[in-house]
C-alpha positions as CSV (number, residue, x, y, z in Angstrom):
1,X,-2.3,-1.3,-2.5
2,X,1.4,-2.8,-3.4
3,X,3.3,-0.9,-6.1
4,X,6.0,-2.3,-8.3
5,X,8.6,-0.3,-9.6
6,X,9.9,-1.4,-13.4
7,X,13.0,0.2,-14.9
8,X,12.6,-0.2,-18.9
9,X,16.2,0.9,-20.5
10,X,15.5,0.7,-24.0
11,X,18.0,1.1,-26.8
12,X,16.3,5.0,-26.5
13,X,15.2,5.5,-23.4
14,X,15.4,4.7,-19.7
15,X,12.0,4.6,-18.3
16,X,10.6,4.2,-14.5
17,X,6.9,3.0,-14.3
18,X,4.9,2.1,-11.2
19,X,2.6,-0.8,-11.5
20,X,-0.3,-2.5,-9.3
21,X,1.0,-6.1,-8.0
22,X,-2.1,-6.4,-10.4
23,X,-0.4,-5.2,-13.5
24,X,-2.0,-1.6,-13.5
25,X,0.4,1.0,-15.0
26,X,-0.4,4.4,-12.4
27,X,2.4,6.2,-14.0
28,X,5.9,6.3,-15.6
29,X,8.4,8.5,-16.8
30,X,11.6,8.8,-19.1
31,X,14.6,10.0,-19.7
32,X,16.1,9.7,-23.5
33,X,20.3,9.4,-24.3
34,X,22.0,9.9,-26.8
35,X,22.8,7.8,-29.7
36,X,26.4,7.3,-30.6
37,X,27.8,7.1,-34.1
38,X,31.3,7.0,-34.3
39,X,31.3,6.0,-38.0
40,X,29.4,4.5,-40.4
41,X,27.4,1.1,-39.0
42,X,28.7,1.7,-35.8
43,X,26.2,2.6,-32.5
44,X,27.4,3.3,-29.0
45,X,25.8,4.5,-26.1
46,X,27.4,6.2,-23.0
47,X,26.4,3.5,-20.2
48,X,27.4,6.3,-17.4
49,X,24.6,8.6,-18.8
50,X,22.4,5.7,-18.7
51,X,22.9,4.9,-15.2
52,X,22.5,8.5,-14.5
53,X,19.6,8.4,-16.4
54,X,18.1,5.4,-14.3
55,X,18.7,7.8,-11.5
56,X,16.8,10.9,-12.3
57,X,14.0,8.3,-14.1
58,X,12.8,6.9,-10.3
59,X,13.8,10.3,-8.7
60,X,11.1,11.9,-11.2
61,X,8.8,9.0,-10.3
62,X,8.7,9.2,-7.0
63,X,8.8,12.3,-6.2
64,X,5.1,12.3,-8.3
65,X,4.2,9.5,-6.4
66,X,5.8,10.4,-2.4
67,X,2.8,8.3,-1.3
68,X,3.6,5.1,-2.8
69,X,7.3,4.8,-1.7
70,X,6.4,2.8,1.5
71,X,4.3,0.5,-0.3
72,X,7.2,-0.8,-2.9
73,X,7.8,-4.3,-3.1
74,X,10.4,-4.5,-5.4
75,X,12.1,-3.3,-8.5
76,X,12.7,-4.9,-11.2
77,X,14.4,-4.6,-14.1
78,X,13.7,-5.3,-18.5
79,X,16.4,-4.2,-21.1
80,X,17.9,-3.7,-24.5
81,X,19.4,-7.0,-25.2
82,X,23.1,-7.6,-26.8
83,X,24.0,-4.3,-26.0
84,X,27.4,-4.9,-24.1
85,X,29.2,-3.2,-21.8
86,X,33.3,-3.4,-20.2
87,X,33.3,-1.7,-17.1
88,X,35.4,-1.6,-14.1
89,X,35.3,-4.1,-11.3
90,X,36.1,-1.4,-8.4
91,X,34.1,1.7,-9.7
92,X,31.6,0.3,-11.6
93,X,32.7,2.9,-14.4
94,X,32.5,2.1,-18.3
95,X,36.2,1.5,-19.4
96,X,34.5,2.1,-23.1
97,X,30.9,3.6,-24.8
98,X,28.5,0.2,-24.5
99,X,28.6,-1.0,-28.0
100,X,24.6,-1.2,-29.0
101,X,22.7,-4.0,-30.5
102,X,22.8,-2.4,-33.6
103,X,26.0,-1.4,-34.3
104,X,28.0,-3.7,-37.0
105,X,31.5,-3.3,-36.3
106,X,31.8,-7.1,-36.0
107,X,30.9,-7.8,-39.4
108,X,34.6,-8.7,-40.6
109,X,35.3,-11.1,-37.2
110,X,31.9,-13.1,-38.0
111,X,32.6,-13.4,-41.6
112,X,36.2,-15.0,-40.8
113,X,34.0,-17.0,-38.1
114,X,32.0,-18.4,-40.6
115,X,34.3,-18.8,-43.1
116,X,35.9,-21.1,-41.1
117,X,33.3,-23.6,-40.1
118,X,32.3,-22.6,-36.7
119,X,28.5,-22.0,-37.5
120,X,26.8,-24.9,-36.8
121,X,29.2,-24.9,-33.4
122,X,27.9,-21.6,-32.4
123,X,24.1,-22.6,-33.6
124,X,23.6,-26.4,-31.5
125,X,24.9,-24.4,-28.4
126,X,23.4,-21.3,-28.5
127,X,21.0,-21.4,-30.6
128,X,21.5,-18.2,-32.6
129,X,23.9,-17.4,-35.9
130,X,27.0,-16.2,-35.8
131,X,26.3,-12.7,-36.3
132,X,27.4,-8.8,-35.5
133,X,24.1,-8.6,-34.2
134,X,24.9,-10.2,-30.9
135,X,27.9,-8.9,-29.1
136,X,31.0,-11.7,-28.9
137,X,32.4,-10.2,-32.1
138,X,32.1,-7.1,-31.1
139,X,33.8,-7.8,-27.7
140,X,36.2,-9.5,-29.9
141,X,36.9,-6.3,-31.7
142,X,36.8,-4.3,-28.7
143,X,39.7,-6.3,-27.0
144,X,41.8,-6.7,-30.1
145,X,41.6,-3.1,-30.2
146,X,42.3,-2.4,-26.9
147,X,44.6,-5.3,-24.7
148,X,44.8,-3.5,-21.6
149,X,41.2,-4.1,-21.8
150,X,41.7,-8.0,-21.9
151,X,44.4,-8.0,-19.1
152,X,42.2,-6.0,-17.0
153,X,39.5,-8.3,-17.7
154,X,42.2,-11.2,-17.1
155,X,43.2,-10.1,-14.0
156,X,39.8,-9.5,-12.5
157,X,40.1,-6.3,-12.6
158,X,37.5,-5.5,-15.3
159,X,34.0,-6.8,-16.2
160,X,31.8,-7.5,-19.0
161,X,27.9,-7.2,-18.6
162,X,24.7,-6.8,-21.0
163,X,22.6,-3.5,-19.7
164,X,21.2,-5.6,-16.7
165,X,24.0,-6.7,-15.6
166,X,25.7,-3.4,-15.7
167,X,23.0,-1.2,-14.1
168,X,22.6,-3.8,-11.0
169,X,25.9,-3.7,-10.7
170,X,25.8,-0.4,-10.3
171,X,22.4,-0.2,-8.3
172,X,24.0,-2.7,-5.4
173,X,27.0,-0.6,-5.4
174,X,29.3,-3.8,-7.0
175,X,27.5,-6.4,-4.3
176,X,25.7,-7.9,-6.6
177,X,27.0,-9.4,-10.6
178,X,24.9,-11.3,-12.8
179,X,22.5,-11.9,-15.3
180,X,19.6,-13.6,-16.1
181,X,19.4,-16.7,-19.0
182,X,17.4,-13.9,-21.2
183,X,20.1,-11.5,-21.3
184,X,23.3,-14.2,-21.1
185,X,21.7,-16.4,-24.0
186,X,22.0,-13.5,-26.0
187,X,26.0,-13.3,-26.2
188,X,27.2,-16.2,-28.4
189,X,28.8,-17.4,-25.4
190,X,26.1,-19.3,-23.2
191,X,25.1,-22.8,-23.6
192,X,21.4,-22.9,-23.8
193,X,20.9,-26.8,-23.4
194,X,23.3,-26.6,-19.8
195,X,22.2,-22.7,-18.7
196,X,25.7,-22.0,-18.2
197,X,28.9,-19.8,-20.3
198,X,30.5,-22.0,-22.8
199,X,34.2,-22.4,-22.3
200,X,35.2,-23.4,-25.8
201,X,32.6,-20.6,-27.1
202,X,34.5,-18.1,-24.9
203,X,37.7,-19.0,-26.2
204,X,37.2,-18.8,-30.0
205,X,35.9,-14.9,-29.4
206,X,39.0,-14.5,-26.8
207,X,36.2,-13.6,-24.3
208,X,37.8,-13.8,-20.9
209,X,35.2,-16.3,-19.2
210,X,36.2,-15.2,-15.7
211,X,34.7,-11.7,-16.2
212,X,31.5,-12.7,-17.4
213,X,28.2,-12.5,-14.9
214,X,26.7,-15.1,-12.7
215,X,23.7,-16.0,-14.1
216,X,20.2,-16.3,-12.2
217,X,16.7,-17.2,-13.3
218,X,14.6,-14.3,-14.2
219,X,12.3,-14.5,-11.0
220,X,15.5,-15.1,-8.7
221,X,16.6,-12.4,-6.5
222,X,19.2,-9.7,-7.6
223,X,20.5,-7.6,-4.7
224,X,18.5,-4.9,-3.6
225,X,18.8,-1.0,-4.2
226,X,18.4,2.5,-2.6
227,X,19.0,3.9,-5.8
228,X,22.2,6.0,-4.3
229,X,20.6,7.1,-1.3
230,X,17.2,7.9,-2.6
231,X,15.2,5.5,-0.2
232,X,15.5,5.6,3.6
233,X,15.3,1.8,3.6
234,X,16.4,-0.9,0.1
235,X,14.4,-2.4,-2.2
236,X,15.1,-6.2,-3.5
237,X,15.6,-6.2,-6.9
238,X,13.0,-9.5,-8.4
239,X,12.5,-9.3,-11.6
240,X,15.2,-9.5,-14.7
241,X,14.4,-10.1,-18.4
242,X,15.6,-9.1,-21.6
243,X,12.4,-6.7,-22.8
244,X,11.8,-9.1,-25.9
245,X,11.3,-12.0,-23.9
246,X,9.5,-10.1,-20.9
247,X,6.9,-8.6,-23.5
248,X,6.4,-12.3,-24.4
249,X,5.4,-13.1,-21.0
250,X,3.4,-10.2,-20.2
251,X,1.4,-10.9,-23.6
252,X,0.3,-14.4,-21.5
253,X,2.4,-16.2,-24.3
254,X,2.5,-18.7,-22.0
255,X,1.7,-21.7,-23.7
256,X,3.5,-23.3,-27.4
257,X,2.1,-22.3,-30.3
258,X,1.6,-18.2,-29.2
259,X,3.4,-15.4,-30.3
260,X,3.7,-12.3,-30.0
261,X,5.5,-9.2,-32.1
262,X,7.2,-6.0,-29.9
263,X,7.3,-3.3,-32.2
264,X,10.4,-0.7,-31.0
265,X,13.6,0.8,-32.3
266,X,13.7,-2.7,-33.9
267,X,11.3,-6.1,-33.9
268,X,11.2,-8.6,-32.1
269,X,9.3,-11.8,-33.0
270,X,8.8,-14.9,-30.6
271,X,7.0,-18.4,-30.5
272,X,7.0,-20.2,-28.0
273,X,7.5,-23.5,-28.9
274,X,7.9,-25.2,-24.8
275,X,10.4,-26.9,-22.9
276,X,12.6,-28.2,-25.5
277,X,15.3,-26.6,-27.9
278,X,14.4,-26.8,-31.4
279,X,15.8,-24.8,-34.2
280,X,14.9,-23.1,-37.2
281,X,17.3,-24.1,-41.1
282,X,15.7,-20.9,-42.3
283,X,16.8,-17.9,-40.6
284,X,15.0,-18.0,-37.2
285,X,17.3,-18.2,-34.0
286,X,15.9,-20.5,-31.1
287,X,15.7,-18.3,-28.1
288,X,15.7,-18.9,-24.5
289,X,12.3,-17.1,-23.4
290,X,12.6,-17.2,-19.3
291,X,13.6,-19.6,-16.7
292,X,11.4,-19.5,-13.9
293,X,12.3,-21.9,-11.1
294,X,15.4,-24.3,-12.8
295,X,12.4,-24.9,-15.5
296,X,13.0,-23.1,-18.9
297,X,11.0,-22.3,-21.6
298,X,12.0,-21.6,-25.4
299,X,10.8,-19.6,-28.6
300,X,12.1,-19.4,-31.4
301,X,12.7,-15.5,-33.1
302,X,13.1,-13.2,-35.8
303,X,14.8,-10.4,-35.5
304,X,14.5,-7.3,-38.1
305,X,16.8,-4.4,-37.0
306,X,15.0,-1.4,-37.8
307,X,11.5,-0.2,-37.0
308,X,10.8,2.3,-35.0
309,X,14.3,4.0,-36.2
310,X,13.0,3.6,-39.7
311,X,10.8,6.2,-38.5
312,X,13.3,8.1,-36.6
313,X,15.2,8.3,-39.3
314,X,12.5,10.0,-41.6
315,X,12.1,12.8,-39.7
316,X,15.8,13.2,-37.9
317,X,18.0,12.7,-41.5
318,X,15.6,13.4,-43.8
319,X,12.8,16.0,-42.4
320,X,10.0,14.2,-43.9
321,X,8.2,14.6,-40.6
322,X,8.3,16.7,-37.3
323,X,6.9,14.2,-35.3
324,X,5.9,10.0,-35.2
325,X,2.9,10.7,-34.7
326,X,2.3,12.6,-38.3
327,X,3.0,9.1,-40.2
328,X,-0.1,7.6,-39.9
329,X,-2.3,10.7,-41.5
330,X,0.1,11.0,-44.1
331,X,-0.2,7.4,-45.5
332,X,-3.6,7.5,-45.0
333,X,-3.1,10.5,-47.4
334,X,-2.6,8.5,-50.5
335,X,-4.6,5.7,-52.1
336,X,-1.6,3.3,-52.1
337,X,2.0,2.7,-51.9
338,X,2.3,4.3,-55.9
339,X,4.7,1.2,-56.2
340,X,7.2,2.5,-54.0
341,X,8.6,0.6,-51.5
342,X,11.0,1.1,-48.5
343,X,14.0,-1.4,-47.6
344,X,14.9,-1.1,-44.3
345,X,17.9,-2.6,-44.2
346,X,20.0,0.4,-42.6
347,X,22.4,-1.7,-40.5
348,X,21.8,-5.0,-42.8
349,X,19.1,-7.6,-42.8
350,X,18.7,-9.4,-39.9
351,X,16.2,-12.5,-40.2
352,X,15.5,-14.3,-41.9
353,X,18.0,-12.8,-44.9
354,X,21.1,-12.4,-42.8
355,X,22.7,-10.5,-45.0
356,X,24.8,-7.8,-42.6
357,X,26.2,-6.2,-46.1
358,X,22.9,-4.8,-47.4
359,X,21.9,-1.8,-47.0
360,X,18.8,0.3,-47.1
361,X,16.6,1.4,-50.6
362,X,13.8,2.9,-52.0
363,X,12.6,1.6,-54.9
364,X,10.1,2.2,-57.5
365,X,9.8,6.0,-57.0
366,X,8.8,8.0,-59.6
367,X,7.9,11.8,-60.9
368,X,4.4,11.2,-59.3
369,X,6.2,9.7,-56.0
370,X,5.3,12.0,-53.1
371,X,6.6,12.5,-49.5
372,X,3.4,10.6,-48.3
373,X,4.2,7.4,-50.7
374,X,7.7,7.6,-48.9
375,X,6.5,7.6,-45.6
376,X,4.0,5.3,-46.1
377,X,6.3,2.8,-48.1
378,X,8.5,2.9,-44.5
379,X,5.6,1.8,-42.6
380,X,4.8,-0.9,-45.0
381,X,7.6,-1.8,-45.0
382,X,8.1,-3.0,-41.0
383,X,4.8,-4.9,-41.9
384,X,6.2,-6.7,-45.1
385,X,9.2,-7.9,-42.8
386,X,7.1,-9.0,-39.9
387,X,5.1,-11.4,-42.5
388,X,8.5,-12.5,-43.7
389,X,9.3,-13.8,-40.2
390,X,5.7,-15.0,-39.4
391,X,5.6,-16.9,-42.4
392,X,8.7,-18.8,-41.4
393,X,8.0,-19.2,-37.5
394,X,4.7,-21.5,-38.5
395,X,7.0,-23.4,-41.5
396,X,9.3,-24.2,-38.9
397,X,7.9,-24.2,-35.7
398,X,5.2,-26.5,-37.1
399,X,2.1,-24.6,-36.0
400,X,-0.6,-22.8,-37.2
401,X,-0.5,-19.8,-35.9
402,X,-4.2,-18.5,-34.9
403,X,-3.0,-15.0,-34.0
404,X,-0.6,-12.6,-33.1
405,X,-0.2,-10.4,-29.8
406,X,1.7,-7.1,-30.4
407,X,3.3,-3.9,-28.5
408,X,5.9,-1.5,-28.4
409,X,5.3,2.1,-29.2
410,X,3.9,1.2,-32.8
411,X,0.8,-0.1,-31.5
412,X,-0.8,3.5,-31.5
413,X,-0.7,3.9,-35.2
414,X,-3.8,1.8,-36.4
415,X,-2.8,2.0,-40.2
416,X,0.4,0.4,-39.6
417,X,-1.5,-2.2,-37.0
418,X,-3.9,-2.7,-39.8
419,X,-1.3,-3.6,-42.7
420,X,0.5,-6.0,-40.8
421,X,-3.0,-7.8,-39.8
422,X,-3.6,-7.8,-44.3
423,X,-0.2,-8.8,-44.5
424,X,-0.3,-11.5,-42.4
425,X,-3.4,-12.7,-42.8
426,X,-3.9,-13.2,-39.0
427,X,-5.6,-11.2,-36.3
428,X,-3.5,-8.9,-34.4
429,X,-4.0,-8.1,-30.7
430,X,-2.7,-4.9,-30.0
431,X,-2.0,-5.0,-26.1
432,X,-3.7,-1.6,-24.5
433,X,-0.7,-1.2,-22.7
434,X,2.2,-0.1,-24.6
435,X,4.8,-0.7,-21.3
436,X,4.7,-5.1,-22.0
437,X,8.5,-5.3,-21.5
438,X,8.0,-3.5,-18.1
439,X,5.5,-5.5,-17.3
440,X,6.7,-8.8,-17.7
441,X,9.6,-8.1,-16.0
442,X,6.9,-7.3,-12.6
443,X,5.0,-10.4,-13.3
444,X,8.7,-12.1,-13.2
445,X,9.2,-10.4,-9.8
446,X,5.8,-11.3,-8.5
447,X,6.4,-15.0,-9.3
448,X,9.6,-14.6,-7.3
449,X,8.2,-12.7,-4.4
450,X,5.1,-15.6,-4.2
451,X,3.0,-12.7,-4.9
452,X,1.5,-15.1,-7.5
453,X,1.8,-18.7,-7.3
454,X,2.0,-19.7,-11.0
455,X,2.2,-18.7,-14.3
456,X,-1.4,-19.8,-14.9
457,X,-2.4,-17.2,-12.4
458,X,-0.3,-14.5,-14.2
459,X,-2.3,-15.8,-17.0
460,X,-5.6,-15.5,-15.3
461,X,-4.9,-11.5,-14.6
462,X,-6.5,-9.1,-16.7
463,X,-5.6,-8.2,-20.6
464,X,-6.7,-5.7,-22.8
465,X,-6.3,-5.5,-26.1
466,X,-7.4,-4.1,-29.6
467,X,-8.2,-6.5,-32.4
468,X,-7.4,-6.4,-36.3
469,X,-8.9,-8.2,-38.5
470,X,-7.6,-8.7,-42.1
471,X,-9.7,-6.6,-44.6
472,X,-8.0,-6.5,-48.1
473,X,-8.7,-9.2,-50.2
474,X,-6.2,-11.7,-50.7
475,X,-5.1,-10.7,-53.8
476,X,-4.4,-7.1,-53.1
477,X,-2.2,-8.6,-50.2
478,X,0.1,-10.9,-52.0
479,X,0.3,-8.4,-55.1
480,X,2.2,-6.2,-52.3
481,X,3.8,-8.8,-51.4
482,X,4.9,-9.5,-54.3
483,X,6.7,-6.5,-55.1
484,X,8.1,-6.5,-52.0
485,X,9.7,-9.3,-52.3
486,X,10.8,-8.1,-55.7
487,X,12.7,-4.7,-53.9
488,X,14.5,-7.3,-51.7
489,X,15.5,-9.3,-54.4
490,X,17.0,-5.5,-55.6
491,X,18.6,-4.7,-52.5
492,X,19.9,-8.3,-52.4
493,X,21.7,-7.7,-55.7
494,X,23.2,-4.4,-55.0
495,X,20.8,-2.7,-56.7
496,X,21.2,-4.4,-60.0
């Protein structure tokens, strides 16, 4: 049997998993890094530990698995996306911490941005909002802060990559830079109508366009590995997609009209809406969701920040809880929310508010309010946001939606599962597998390798999944709703 092997480096994590040319997870492993707060709103990660990281990841793997090494076909490779890295051209060493998805140190440059008209610029070519969320401003930032970083970029003697870009940079020992449309489409600086960096777009963030990656389609081939001498003989990398995007395609999202929800350290929510760019008036960002062959294929998204560090953050800051996996008996603990309810807007609101200034609440608490109303409150609360995208995706992408595929680490928790199905008034298909980034990153590299022939035979393989049905009556829902929507409107204000 052919093995795959699938690097996953999450905004977490760094995982290596062995799949079945199939899509059969027989085993994975990972190794966390640290997160990075320099100050207030601002996330870095140290790219150097992640490539070490990488490193030990396969080493662990394979050395459980010494059988399976000579029947590899390739690696490939899913990401954190927007996370953005400077790192030098000879070396391959990080000239700075990679500045994280999350962090909002570009709030001030994209305010000024906006202020001066260059939204709807920004939006027909890319297709996103001029936001902190993606990384020009922050790059911006970055190089005002530091110049030597722009000459060395200038002079060639410095690059810029997303997490992709950096680690096969790294795994081809500097033979091999680029991207794939996934990853590049997510700067602010890539055209998404001509698949290529935007000069103009470049030059209002003071982006150096000559250090930026090539870009390749996500089945095309990137260089090939031996992971610093861990394989007698290379691998081809095959195989590169931004993990949102990838967990679209492994959910067989394949067609306009489905979507799908990955549920990690933040959300991701995608529709695939076909060949053709269209765009959202109401807080969704059109997306580019792979290019397979010259052909692409768009979605449009919601984004929400924080969901799986809402969670983190109970029990790391506060103490509420020793462990994830404690959340779902303890809102099961209580009858209801007791009218509290959980803003997560930690680092801002992302869609479809887009408001980077807010910041997070809990509301309605009182002398009755327990630890178990919090916690569940912050569950609810990652459901309340996903029907706040959903609600717009079928507005404005002019379907009606008949379901909703979902996966990420949340999946296991069948109360939260459960809410957003009530919430949402749709079915939701939690995948079995939790790995679907991973995963559609292999069926990406099986495509490229001819492995399979078309995306209607990915389609065709196997899928297993657990269904939720809405249960609570109507009412019940939107009365939640409701005062959800009432705590926004709070949070919105300042408080007031």
């Amino acid at each position: 049997m052919k093995t795959i092997l699938a690097i996953d480096q999450s905004t977490s994590a760094t995982k290596a998993i062995l799949f079945s040319e199939g899509g059969e997870l027989l085993d994975k492993t990972a190794v966390s890094h640290t997160q990075l707060y320099p100050q207030p709103g601002w996330v870095e990660h140290d790219a150097d530990e992640i490539y070490r990281n990488t490193l030990q990841a396969v080493s662990d793997l394979l050395a459980r698995n010494p059988a399976k090494v000579d029947s590899l076909l390739c690696l490939s490779l899913t990401n954190q996306r927007e996370t953005i890295v400077v790192f030098d051209k000879a070396s391959g060493e990080p000239l700075h911490n990679a500045i994280v998805w999350q962090c909002r140190r570009g709030g001030a440059i994209c305010a000024e941005m906006e202020a001066a008209g260059h939204g709807e610029l920004v939006r027909q070519r890319t297709g996103l909002k001029i936001d902190t969320y993606f990384p020009a401003s922050k790059l911006t930032w970055l190089l005002n802060e530091r110049p030597n970083l722009h000459q060395r970029l200038v002079a060639g003697e410095a690059l810029i990559g997303t997490i992709d870009t950096y680690l096969i940079y790294r795994l081809t020992h500097g033979r091999v830079f680029a991207t794939d449309q996934t990853n590049a489409s997510r700067t602010l600086l890539f055209d998404i109508h001509k698949m290529a960096w935007d000069a103009e777009l470049c030059a209002l963030f003071g982006v150096p366009q000559v250090a930026l990656a090539e870009v390749r389609d996500s089945n095309a081939c990137f260089g090939e590995t031996d992971f610093g001498g861990l394989l007698a003989q290379p691998l081809p990398i095959f195989g590169v997609m931004g993990d949102s995007q990838a967990a679209l395609f492994a959910q067989r999202c394949i067609t306009p009209g489905s979507a799908k929800v990955t549920f990690g350290t933040g959300s991701s929510v995608l529709l695939n809406i076909g060949p053709q760019v269209a765009y959202s008036d109401n807080g969704l960002v059109t997306a580019v969701a792979w290019v397979l062959n010259g052909q692409p294929t768009y979605a449009l998204e919601g984004i929400t920040n924080f969901t799986g560090a809402t969670i983190a953050w109970l029990r790391d800051q506060l103490g509420l809880i020793q462990t994830v996996e404690e959340t779902e008996a303890l809102a099961t603990a209580v009858a209801d929310n007791g009218g509290v309810y959980l803003v997560p807007a930690f680092v801002g609101l992302s869609a479809p508010y887009w408001q980077p200034q807010a910041r997070a609440a809990i509301v309605g608490l009182t002398p009755a309010s327990t630890k178990a109303h919090v916690v569940r409150a912050a569950l609810e609360g990652i459901a309340y946001t996903i029907r706040d995208v959903l609600d717009l995706m079928a507005q404005d992408g002019g379907v009606a939606l008949q379901h909703v595929h979902a996966d990420g680490g949340a999946i296991h928790n069948h109360f939260l599962m459960q809410f957003v199905a009530d919430m949402t008034r749709l079915p939701l298909r939690a995948a079995n597998l939790p790995e679907l980034s991973a995963l559609g990153a292999v069926f990406a590299g099986t495509l490229g390798l001819g492995v399979y022939g078309s995306t209607a035979e990915v389609a065709a393989l196997a899928h297993g999944y657990v269904e939720y049905q809405p249960v609570m009556e109507t009412a019940v829902a939107q009365d939640l709703y409701t005062g959800w929507q009432r705590a926004i409107r709070q949070v919105l204000a300042g408080g007031a």
